[in-house]
N, C-alpha and C positions, 0 to 999 in steps of 0.2 A: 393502243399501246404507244409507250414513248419512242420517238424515233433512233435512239441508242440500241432499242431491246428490239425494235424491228429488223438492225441492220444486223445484230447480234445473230437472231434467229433467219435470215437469210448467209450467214459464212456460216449457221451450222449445215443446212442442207445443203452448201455447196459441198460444205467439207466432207459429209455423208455422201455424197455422189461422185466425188473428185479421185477415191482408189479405184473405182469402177472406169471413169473415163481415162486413166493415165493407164493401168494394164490394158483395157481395150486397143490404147494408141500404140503400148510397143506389144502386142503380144505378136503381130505378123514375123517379126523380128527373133520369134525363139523358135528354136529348134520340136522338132514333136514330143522328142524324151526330152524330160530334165530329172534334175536330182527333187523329190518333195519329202524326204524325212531321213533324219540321221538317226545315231544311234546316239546312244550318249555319250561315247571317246569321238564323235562327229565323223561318222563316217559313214555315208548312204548305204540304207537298208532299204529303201525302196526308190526305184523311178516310176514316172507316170507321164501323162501325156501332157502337153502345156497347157490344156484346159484347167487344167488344176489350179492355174495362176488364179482364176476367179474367185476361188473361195475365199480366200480372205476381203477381199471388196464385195458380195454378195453379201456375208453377215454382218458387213460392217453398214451394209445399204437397209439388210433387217433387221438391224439393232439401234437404227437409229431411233423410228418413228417410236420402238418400246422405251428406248428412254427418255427423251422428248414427253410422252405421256408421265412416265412415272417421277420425272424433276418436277411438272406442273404441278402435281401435288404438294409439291414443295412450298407451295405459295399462300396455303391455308397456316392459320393458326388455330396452335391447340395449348397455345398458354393464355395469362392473362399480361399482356407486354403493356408495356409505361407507352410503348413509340404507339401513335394511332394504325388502325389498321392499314390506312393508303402507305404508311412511311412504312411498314412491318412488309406489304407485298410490293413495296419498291426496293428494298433491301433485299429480301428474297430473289427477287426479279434478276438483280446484276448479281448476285451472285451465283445462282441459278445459272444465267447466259455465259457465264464465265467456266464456270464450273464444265457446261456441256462442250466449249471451244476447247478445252484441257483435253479431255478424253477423246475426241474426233482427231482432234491434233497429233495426240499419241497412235493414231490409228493410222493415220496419214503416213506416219513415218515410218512406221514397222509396214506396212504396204511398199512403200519405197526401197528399201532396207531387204526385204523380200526379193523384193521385184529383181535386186542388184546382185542379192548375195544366187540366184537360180540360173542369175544369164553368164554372172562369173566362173560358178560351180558349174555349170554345165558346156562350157567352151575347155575350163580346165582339163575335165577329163580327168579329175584324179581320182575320184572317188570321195574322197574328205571335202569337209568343210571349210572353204576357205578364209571365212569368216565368223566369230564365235557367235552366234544368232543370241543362245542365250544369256550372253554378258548385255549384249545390247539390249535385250529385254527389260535385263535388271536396272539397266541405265538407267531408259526412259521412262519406266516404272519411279522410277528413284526421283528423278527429275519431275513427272507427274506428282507427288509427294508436296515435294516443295513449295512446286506453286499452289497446290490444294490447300496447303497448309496456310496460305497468308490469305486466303478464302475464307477458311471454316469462321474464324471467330466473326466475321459479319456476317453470315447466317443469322435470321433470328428464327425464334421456334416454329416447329415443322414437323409433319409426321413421317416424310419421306427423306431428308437430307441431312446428315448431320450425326452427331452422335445422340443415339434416341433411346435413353435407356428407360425408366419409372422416375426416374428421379430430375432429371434434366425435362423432361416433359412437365412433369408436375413444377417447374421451381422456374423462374426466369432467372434467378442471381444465381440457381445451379445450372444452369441452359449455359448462363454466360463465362462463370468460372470456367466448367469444363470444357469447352471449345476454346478457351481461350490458351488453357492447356495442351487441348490436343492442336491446336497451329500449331504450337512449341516443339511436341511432340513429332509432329509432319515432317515439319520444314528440317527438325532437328535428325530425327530418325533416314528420312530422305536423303541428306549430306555424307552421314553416316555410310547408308549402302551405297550412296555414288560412289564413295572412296574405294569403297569392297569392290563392287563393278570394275574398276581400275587394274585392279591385282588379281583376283581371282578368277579363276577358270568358271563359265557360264554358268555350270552346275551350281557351283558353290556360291556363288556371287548371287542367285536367285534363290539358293536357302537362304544367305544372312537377309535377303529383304523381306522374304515371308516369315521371318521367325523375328525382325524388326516391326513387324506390321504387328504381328499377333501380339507381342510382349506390349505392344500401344495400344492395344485396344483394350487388353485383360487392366491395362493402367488405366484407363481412362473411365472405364466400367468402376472399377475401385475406388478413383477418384469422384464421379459423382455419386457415387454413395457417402461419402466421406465427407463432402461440400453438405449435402445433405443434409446430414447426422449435424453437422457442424451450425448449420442454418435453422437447429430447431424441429426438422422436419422427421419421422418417422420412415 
């Protein structure tokens, strides 16, 4: 492999390893109780023991290697593309390595973010949340968007990555319209609920970005039928 996509795939396993070694380092540092789940007006409904810190760096250590596997299949082609197959799984390749730094990265932060809002809430003593967990959700979500979105459209075709409908699989000039689209759609939608994230209360702030996500996807689904229809195609 090229030495860009090695160094790639060495910050993702750090990254996959990195919420596990930073709660390991402060967890002497917490208390036995803390707060681990609110209600939805954020106010603990439940305490637990500060073991509980682990969980989110445990599935984030057994979720690496499953996606890690299922982006590689990204790297196959199931069209017939103009770019030769080496330039087709170089393209996939970085976008691929980038793609997987995006989502590790989002994990890293909400592990942090975690890590700060449980030693806060739990020295507080108030019972509430002292920070809106689920605004910040919707953030990095939102923010994850964005840069996925200036990603997609150099994706080329793939059975695992991307928007993979019958028609975009079947078509490369419908592969390419509709990704080129749905970046638009990302990065645009993305900005959108960041703004939301800003204003509204965590609850709400996380419906507009799944009900922005869904309204992109049902489009984009429509759109490459439409590219489709448009291109001849059945």
């Amino acid at each position: 492999m090229k030495r860009d996509f090695s160094m790639a795939s060495v910050c993702y396993w750090l990254l996959a390893a990195l919420p596990l070694l930073i709660t390991a380092a402060v967890y002497p540092a917490y208390p036995e109780v803390i707060p681990v789940h609110y209600n939805i007006e954020g106010v603990v409904d439940r305490y637990g023991g500060k073991i509980e810190l682990f969980i989110l760096p445990l599935m984030v250590l057994a979720f690496a290697p499953v996606f890690w596997a299922l982006t590689s299949l990204a790297k196959k082609s199931v069209g017939q593309e103009k770019l030769s197959r080496e330039e087709q799984k170089a393209r996939n390749r970085k976008a691929i390595a980038i793609s997987r730094l995006i989502f590790l990265g989002v994990f890293n932060v909400l592990t942090i973010f975690f890590l700060a809002t449980a030693w806060k809430d739990s020295q507080a003593d108030s019972g509430k949340m002292t920070v809106d967990v689920l605004r910040l959700t919707a953030a990095l979500l939102s923010v994850m968007d964005i840069l996925l979105g200036n990603i997609l459209p150099k994706c080329r075709q793939n059975s695992m990555m991307g928007v993979r409908t019958p028609w975009t699989l079947e078509s490369e000039e419908v592969w390419y319209k509709t990704h080129r689209l749905g970046g638009f759609l990302m990065v645009g939608g993305g900005v959108l609920s960041l703004v939301f994230s800003l204003f509204l209360p965590g609850m709400w702030a996380l419906g507009v970005y799944l009900a922005i996500t869904v309204l992109a996807a049902v489009v984009l689904t429509a759109a490459s039928w439409r590219f489709s229809k448009n291109s001849g195609r059945n």
